[in-house]
C-alpha positions in Angstrom: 101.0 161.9 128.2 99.1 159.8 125.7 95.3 159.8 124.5 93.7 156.6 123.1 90.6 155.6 121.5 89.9 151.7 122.3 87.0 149.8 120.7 86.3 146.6 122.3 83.9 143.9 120.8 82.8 140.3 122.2 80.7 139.5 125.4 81.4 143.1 126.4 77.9 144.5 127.4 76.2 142.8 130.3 78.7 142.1 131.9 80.1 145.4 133.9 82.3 146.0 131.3 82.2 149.6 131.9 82.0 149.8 135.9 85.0 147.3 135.7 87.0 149.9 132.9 86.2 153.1 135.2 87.3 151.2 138.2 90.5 150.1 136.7 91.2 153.9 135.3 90.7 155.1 138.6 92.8 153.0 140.3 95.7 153.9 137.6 94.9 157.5 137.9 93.7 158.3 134.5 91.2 160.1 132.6 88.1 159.7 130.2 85.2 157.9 129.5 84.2 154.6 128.7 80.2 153.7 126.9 78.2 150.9 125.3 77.9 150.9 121.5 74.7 150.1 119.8 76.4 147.4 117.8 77.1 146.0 121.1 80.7 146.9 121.5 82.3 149.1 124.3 84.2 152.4 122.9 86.2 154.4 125.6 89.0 157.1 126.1 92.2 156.7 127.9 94.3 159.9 129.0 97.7 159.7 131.3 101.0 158.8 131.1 102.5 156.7 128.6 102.8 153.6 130.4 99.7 153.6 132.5 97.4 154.0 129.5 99.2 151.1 128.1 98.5 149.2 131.4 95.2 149.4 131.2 95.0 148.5 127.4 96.4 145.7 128.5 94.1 144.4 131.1 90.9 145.1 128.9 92.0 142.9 126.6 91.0 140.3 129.4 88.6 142.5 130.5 86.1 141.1 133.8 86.1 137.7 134.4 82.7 137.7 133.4 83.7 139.3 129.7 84.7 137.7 126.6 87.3 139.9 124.2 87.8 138.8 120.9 89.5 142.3 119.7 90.9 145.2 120.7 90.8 148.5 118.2 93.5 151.0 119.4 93.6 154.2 118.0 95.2 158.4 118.7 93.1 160.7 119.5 93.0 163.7 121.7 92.9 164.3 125.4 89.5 164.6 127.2 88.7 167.9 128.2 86.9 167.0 131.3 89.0 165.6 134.5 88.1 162.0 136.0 87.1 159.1 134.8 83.3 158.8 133.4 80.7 156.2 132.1 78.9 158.0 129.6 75.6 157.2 127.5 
């Protein structure tokens, strides 16, 4: 099991950014939270297995087709305490 912190910045608000990140957590079976930044980036949490988390670092650096990436901050940090996979404010 592996915990990330990913900060995300380009055309990354506006776009369903974060409905697309919980829907692809989901699907993977992981946990956290993904929200907006006022510097309009997109911060989230990724909990699970190695490989999965990895996955879906992976895919946000595309993102939706309607997003544009330009970087992809990866960092540790600890589990979430809270099962499930959450947009938060």
């Amino acid at each position: 099991m592996m915990a990330k912190h990913v900060h995300v910045t380009g055309r990354v608000q506006g776009v369903s950014f974060r409905a697309w990140t919980r829907e692809q957590a989901e699907a993977r079976g992981l946990s956290g939270w993904v929200r907006n930044r006022p510097d309009g980036s997109v911060e989230a949490v990724i909990a699970g297995a190695d490989e999965v988390v990895e996955a879906l670092i992976a895919a946000i650096h595309q993102g939706p087709a309607s997003a544009k990436v330009t970087d992809v901050r990866v960092s540790e940090t600890n589990a979430p305490k809270n099962p499930g996979f959450h947009i938060i404010s």
